[in-house]
Structure formats: structure tokens, C-alpha cells
N, C-alpha and C positions, 0 to 999 in steps of 0.2 A: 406940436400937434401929432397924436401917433396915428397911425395909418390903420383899419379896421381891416382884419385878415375875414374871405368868404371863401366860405369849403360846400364845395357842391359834392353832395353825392350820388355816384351812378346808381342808376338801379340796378339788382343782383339778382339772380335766377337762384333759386331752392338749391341746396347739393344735389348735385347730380350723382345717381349711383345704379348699379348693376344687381339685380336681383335674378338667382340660380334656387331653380325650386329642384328640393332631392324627395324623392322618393326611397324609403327602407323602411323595414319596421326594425331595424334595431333601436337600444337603448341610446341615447342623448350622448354620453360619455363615448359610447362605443364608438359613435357615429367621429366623433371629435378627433377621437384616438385614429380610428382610419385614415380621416384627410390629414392627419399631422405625420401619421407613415408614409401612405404613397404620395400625398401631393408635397410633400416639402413644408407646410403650412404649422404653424405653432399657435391654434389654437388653445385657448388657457380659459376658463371657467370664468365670470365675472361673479363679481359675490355678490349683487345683485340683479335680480331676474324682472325681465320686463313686464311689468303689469296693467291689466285690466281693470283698474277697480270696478266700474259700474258691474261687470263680470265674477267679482272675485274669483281671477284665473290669476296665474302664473304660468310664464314663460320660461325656460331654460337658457342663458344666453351665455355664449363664448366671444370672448374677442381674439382678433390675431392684429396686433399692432407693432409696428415697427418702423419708428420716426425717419430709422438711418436710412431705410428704402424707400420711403413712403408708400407701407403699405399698410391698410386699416380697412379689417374686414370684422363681421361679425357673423356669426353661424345659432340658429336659435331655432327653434321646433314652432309647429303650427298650432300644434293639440293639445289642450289640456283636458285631464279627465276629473270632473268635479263629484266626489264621492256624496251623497244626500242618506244619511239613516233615517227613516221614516219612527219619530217617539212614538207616535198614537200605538206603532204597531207592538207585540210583545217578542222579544227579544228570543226567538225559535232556533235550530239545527237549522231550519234549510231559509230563513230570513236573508236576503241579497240586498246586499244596498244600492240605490237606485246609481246608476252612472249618464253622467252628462256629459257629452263633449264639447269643449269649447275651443272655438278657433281664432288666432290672431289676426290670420285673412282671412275670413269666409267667404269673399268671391276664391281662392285656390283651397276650396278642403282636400283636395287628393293630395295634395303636398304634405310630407311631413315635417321637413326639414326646408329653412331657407339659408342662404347664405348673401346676405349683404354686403358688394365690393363696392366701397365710398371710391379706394383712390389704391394706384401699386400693382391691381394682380391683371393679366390677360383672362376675361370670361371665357376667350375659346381655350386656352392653355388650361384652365383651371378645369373647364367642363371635359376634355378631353382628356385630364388624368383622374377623374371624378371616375369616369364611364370604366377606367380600368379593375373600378374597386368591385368585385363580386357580390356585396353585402348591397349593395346600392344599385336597384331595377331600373333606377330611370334619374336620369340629371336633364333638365333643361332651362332655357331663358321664358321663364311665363311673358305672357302678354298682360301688360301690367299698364296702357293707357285708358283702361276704361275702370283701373281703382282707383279708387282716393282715399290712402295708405298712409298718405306725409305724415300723418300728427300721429299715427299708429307705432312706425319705424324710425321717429324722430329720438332717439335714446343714445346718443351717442355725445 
């Protein structure tokens, strides 16, 4: 007679993680390039970018991973600018095509930049070499219990 093995499973809390809102109008790359000089951080491009579909937006997404420290961050923009050329109209010199913004959180639009720490990095070490960077007006921890984000920043 074999003996019937029972597996209880605990129940598990969502990943927990640390969200740093950056303000800069620099370019996405740029923005990368800076935290990978001053903060020590090796952010790297992912070749796929977070999307919106119902939105048809794109996101800009960097990861910085590294198994041997455990550290696994991601760095990605809030705004997309969605370009609309209006056919009805005739194609003139000073014709503008309409611009749309579109945000990944739109409860934080004043953020441009977010940077996601899953697991590895100190938020106050990281914020504090952040604020060193000239190019970047403001780095803080948003106040992020009144979003409901998970299924937005769930891409990892």
C-alpha cells in the first residue's frame, strides 16, 4: 500500500518592489547612460518594450540584472507621444499632426522616468546618487498605495 504524499500551499504576497519616480526631459538612452555612469548601474535596453495595446502606446524599457548580486531593476519612461495625421485634411506647409500623450501611470504624470527595484539595490543609496546627476531635477519614492499598477508593471 503506497502512502499518498499532501502539499499544502502557503499563501504568497505579490513581489514586492520599490518604485523611484525621475523627473528630466532628457532622451530615454540618455537618461540610462547617466545612471549607468554615476550610479554604478548597467542598465542595457530590452528588445522589447512595454505595451499598451488597448492604448496603442509604447514604453521604453531597460533592465539592469545581475543573478551574482541579486540585483533586478528596471528603468522605463511614463510618456508616450502618439502622432495622429488627420487624411480628411490636405497635406499643406504648416499642416501639424495632432499629438497625444499617453501615460503608463496616469495617476504620476509629472514623472517621466520610473525605475523599478524588484530585489539588490538600497532606494535611499540609489536616490541619493540619482540627486547627484545635474540632468535629473527631481528623484523621489511616489506614493504608490492609492494605485493599482500590478498588472501594468507586471513585465518582468
Amino acid at each position: 500500500m503506497s502512502k499518498k504524499k499532501l502539499y499544502l500551499l502557503d499563501e504568497f504576497e505579490e513581489d514586492e518592489f520599490k518604485l523611484l519616480a525621475i523627473h528630466s526631459s532628457m532622451e530615454n538612452y540618455k537618461i540610462a547612460f547617466l545612471l549607468n555612469t554615476y550610479c554604478g548601474s548597467k542598465f542595457v535596453m530590452c528588445k522589447e518594450d512595454i505595451e499598451l495595446p488597448l492604448k496603442n502606446a509604447f514604453f521604453q524599457n531597460f533592465e539592469w540584472d545581475n543573478p551574482k548580486k541579486g540585483i533586478h531593476c528596471n528603468l522605463f519612461s511614463n510618456k508616450f507621444i502618439k502622432l495622429s495625421v488627420n487624411k480628411s485634411k490636405g497635406t499643406g506647409l504648416f499642416d501639424i499632426p495632432e499629438t497625444k500623450k499617453v501615460y503608463l501611470l496616469p495617476e504620476l504624470k509629472k514623472a517621466d522616468y520610473f525605475i523599478k527595484i524588484n530585489t539588490g539595490i538600497s532606494v535611499k543609496v540609489l536616490s541619493e546618487k540619482i540627486e547627484l546627476i545635474s540632468e535629473i531635477s527631481m528623484c523621489y519614492l511616489p506614493k504608490i498605495n492609492k494605485i493599482n499598477f500590478h498588472h501594468t508593471l507586471n513585465f518582468d
